[in-house]
C-alpha positions in Angstrom: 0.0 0.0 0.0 1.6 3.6 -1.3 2.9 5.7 2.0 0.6 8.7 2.3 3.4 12.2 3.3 2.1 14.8 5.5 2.1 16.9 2.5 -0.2 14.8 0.6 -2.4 14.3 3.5 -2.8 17.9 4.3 -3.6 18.5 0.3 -6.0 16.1 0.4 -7.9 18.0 3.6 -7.2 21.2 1.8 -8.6 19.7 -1.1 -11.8 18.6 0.3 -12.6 21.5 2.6 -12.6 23.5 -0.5 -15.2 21.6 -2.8 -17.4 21.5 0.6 -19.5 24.1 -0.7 -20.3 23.1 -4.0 -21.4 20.0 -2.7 -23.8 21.5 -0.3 -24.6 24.2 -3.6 -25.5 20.8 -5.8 -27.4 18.5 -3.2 -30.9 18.2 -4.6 -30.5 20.2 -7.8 -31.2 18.9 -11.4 -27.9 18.4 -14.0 -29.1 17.5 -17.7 -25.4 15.8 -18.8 -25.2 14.8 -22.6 -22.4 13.1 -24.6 -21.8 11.2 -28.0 -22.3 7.9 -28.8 -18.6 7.8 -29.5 -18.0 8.1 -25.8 -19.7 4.7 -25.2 -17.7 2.9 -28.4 -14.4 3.9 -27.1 -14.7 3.0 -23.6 -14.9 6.3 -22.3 -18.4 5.8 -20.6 -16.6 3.6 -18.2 -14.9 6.5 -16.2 -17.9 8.5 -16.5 -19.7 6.0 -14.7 -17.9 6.9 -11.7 -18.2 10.1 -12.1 -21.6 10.2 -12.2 -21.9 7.5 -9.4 -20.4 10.5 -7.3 -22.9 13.2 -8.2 -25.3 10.7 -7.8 -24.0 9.7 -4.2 -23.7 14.1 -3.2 -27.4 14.1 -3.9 -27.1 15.3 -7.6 -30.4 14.6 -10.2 -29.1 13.5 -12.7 -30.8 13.3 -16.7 -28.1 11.7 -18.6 -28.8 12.1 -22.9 -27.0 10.2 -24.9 -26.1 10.3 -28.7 -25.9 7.4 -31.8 -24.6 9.3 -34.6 -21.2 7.2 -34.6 -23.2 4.0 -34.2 -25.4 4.9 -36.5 -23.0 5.7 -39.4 -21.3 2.5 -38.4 -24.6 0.2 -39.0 -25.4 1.9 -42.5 -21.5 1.8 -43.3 -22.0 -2.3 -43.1 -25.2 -1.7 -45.2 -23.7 -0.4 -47.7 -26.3 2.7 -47.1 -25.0 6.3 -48.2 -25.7 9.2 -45.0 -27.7 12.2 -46.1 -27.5 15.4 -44.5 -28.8 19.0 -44.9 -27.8 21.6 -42.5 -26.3 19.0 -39.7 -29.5 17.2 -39.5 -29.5 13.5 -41.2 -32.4 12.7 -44.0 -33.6 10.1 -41.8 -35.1 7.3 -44.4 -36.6 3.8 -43.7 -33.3 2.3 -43.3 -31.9 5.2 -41.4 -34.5 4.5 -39.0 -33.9 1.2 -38.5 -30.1 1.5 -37.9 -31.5 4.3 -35.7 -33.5 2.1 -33.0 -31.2 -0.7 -33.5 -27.9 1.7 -32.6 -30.0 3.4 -29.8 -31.1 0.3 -28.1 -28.1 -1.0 -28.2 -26.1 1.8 -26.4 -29.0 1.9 -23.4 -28.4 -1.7 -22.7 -24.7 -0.8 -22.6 -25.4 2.2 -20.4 -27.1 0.6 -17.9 -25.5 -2.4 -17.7 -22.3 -0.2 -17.1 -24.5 1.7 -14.2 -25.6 -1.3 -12.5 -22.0 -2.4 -11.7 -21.0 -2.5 -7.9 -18.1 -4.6 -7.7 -16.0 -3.9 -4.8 -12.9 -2.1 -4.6 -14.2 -0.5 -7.7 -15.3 3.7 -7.3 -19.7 1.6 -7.5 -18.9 -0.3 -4.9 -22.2 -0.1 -3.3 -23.6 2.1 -5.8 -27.2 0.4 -6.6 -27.9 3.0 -8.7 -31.0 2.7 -10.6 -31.8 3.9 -14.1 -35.1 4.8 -15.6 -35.3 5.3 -19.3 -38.7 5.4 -21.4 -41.5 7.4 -23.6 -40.3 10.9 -21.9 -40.0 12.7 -24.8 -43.0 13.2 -27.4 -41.6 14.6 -31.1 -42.8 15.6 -34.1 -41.6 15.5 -37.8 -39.3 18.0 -38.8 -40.4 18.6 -42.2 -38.8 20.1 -45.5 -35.8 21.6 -45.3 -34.0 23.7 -48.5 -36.6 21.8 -50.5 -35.6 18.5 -48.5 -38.2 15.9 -47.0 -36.1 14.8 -44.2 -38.7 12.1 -43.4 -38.2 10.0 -39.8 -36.0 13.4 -38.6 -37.9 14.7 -35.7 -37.7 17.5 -33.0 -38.7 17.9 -30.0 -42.6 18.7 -29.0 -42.6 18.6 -25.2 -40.7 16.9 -22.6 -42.8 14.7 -20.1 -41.7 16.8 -17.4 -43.7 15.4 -14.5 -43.1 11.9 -15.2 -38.9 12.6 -15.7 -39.7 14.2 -11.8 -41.0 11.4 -10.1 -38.6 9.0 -11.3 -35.6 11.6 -9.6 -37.5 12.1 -6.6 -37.5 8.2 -6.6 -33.3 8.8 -6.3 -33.6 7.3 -10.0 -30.7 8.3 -12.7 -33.2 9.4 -16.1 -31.8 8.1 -19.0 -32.6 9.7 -22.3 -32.2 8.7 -25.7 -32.1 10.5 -29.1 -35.9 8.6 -30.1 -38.9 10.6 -29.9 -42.5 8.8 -30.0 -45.3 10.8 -31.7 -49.3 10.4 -30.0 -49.7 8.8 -33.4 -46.8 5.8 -32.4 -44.7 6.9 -35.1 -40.9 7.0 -34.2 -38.7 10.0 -34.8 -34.4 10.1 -34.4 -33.8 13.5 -32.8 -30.2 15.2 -31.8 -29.2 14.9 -28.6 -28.6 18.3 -27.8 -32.4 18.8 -28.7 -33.4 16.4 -26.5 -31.1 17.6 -23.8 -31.7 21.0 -24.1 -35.9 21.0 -24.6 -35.1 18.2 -21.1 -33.4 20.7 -19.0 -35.7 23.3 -20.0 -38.9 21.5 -19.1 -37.5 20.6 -15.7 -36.0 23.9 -14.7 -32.4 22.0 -14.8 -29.8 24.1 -12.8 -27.3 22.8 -14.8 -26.7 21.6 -18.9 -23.5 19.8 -19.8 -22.1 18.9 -23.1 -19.5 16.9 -23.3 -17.7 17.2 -26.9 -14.8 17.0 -28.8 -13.3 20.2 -28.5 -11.9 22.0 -25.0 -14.7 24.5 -25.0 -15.3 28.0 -26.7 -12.1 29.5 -27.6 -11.7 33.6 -29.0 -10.3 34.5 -32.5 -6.6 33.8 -31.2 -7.5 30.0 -29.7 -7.9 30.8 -26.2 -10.4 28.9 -24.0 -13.3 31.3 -22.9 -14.1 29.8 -19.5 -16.8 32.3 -19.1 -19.3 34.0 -21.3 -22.6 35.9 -20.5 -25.6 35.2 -23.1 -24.7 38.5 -24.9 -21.1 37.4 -25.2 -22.2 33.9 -26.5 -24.6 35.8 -28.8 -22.1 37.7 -30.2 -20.1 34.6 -31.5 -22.9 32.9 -32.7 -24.0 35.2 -34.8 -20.7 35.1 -36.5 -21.0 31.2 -37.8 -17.0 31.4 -39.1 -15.6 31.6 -36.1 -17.3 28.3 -34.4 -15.8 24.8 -35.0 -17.2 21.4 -35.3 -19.2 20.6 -31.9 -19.1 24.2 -30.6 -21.2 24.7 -33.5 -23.7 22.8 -32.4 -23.8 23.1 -28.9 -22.9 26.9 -28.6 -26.7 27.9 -29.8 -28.4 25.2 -27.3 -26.6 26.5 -24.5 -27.7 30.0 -25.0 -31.1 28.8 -26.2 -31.5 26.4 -22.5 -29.8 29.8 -20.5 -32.7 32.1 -21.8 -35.1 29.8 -20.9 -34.9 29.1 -17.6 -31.5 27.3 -17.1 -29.1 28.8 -14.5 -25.7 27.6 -16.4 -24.7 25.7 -19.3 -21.3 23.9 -19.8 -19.4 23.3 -22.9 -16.0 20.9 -22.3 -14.2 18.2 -23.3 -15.0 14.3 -23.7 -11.3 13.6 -23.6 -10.2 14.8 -20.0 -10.9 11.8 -17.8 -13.0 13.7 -14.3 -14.1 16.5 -17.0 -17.0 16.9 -15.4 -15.5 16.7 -11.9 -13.0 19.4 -13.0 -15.7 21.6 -14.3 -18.2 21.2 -11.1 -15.9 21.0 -8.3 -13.2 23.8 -9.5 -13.7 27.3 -8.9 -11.7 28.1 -12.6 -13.2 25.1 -14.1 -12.0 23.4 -17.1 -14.3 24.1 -20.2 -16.7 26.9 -21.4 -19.2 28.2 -19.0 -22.7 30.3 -20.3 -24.5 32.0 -17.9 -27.5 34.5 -17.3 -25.6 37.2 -16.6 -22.2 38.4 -15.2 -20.6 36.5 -12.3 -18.7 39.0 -10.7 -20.3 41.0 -8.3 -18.9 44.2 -6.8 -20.6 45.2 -3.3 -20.5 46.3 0.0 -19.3 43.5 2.3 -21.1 42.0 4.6 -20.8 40.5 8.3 -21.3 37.0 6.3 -18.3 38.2 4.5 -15.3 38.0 7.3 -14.3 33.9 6.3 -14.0 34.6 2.6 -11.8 38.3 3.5 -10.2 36.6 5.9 -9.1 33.5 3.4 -7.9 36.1 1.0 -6.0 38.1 3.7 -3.9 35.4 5.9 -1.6 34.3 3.6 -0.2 38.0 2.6 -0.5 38.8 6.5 1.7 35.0 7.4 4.2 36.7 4.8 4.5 40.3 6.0 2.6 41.9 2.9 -0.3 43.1 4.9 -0.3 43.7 8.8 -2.2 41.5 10.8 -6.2 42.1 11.8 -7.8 40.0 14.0 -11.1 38.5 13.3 -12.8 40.5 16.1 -11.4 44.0 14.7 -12.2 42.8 10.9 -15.6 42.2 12.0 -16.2 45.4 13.7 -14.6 47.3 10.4 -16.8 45.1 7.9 -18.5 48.5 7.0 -14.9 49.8 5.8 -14.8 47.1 3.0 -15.9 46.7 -0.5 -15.3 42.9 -2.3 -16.0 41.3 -5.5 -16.7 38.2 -5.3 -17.4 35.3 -8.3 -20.0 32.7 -8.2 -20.2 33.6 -4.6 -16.4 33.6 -3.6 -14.8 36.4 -2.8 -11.9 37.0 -4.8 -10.8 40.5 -4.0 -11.5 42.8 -1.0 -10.2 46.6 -0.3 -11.0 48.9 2.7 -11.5 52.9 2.6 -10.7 54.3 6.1 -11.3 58.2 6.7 -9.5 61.0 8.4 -12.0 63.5 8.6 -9.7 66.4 9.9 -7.7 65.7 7.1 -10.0 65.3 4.4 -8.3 62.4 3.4 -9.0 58.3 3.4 -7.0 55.3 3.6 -7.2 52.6 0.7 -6.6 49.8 2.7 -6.1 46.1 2.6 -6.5 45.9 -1.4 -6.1 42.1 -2.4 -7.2 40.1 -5.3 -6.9 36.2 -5.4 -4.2 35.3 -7.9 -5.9 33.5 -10.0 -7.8 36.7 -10.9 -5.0 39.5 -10.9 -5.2 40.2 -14.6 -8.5 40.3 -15.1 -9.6 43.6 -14.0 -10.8 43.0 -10.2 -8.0 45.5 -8.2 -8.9 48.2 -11.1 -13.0 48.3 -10.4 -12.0 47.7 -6.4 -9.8 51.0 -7.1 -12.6 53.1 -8.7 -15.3 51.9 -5.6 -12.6 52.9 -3.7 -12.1 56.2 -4.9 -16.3 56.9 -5.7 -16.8 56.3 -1.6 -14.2 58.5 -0.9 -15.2 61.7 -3.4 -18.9 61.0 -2.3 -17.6 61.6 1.4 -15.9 64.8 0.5 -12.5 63.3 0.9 -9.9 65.2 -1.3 -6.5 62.9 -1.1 -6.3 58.8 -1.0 -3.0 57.5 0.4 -1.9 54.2 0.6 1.3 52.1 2.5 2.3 49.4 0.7 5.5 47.5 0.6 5.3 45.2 -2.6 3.0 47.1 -5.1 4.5 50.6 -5.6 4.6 50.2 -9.2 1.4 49.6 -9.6 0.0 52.6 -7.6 2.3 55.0 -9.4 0.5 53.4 -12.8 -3.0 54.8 -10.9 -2.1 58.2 -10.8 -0.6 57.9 -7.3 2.5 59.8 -6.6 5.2 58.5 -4.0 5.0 61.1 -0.3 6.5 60.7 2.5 5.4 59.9 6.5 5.0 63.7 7.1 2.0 63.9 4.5 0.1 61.4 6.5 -2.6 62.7 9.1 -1.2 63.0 12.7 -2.8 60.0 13.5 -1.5 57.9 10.9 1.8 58.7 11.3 1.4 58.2 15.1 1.0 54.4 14.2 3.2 54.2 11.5 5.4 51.3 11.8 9.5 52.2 11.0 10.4 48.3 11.0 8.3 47.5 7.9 8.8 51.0 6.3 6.2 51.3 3.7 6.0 53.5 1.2 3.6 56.1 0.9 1.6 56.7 -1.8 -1.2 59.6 -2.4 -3.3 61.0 -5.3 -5.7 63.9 -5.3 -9.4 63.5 -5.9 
């Protein structure tokens, strides 16, 4: 058995003290997950299994969707049958359909038989999870298209809603697959991320997950977009060029599923084995994230605020950076502070302390987590900073600092000395650390 160091163990406790909250965030709340049928031929479903196990065992509802296309071509490839498409939709025919039910069928059995497993020292050990699959979703033809009778092609006409919630309330996993059934019986072959979308709209899903091919959304010069507001998204998917393979299919629903209802949609990668993990359970995440609106707040802080200020402070305070407040005095000064927090974590605090005989303020305890020190967050704490003291007639903002005097000077602040500080400022100065001092006029 592998030696466990201090190190590790303490990483570990670390590690799980920080995904606490999202677990108690998640318990109870609806995720609509969907993937490819190409995650199921390669073996990748196996992994997933565990994953979702785990959601499953934090109280997660989960909707799974999956996908057939790759079986699909695979069973008319064998035919000998030519695939037809028009606009990313396939000209489902009589033998379409066929390979259609017979690929779809297939891949459930293989689902669930891959969910019932529990064999010990495995991550289902004890797992019992049970999976419902059925006639949840009720679809309609989709017509002519460019002059195109696409035939068996359905979409979506409503989402059994009621009877997907009882089976979760049940502590059932929903399975759905890319079949819809018309009140007529006929049978229509849908795309998963209609199926999964129109799902997690019906049910008011907190969450939407694609798992695809590509990282996520990337800008014109490759980079991964980890966040983007429904305006941003809009933006890009309006210009088509710029969207590659599964992001151009998945981009749309996301946006589509966030103005209906749905809290947060996630685009990301089918490759990285805990993607989904990654993506829940870490504050930067690892793929694309669309949400209603933007997730940085700026605010007054509040009393409920002193943990997160206080996890951002410690460690520059342990190292010298920033002198030492004790909870009790940070509590009583919580009025002093303005923080921005993300997703509801505070990522960057700063304090404005007056000296009313001097017309003149303090910018105080200005920190940003560093994961988030190019983005923008000191700047706008800055600009609060300076509003609150204007608006209190406050005609100079000086600052000590010992590590960021560049940065200041950058800001229109101008280096002074310990004789421009108020009387009783430079009462408490401290000589050992010697800070500089900084000012700039209002």
């Amino acid at each position: 058995m592998p030696h466990t160091t201090p190190t590790d163990a303490m990483a570990f406790v670390q590690w799980l003290r920080s995904v606490a909250p999202y677990i108690h965030a998640f318990r109870g709340h609806t995720f609509v997950i969907a993937f490819g049928g190409e995650v199921v031929s390669d073996g990748g479903f196996v992994a997933l299994t565990h994953d979702f196990n785990l959601l499953h065992s934090l109280g997660v509802r989960l909707v799974l969707v999956h996908g057939a296309r790759a079986q699909i071509e695979a069973r008319l490839n064998a035919l000998d049958q030519a695939s037809r498409y028009v606009k990313d939709l396939r000209v489902t025919d009589n033998a379409a359909l066929q390979c259609a039910k017979e690929a779809v069928g297939r891949i459930r059995v293989e689902i669930e038989a891959l969910l019932s497993t529990g064999l010990p020292n495995s991550p289902m050990a004890g797992a019992q999870i049970r999976v419902a699959s059925g006639n949840f979703v009720i679809a309609k033809p989709m017509g002519v298209i460019d002059g195109v009778d696409l035939q068996h092609t359905g979409e979506v006409r409503k989402i059994d809603a009621a009877a997907i919630e009882k089976r979760l309330n049940d502590g059932e996993m929903v399975l759905l697959s890319p079949l819809g059934y018309s009140p007529t019986g006929e049978i229509f072959n849908l795309t998963l991320e209609d199926v999964a979308t129109s799902a997690a709209i019906a049910l008011g899903a907190d969450k939407l997950i694609f798992l695809m091919e590509e990282d996520g959304v990337t800008d014109a010069s490759g980079k991964l977009l980890n966040e983007l507001t429904v305006p941003e998204a809009e933006k890009l998917v309006s210009k088509q060029t710029r969207l590659s393979g599964d992001v151009r299919l998945y981009l749309p629903c996301a946006l589509r599923a966030c103005r209906e209802g749905v809290a947060r949609a996630h685009l990301l990668s089918r490759h990285v084995d805990g993607a989904v993990l990654l993506e829940l359970f870490t504050h930067q995440g690892i793929g694309s994230m669309v949400t209603q609106a933007e997730l940085k707040k700026l605010r007054q802080a509040q009393i409920e605020d002193a943990g997160g200020i206080l996890a951002l402070i410690e460690p520059l305070e342990n190292e010298g950076v920033l002198v030492r407040r004790p909870r009790e005095l940070l509590e009583m000064e919580m009025s002093r502070f303005s923080v921005v927090e993300h997703d509801g974590v505070i990522i960057g605090c700063a304090a404005l302390y007056p000296f009313s005989r001097d017309d003149a303020g303090e910018l105080a305890c200005l920190v940003v987590q560093q994961n988030y020190r190019k983005q923008g967050c000191g700047d706008i704490l800055l600009q609060r900073i300076e509003k609150l003291a204007r608006d209190a007639g406050m005609r100079k903002l000086f600052v000590l600092t010992t590590r960021a005097a560049h940065w200041f000077i950058e800001r229109g602040f101008k280096e002074g000395t310990v004789e421009q500080l108020p009387e009783q400022k430079q009462a408490l100065y401290n000589y050992q650390r010697r800070s500089k001092v900084f000012v700039k006029r209002l």
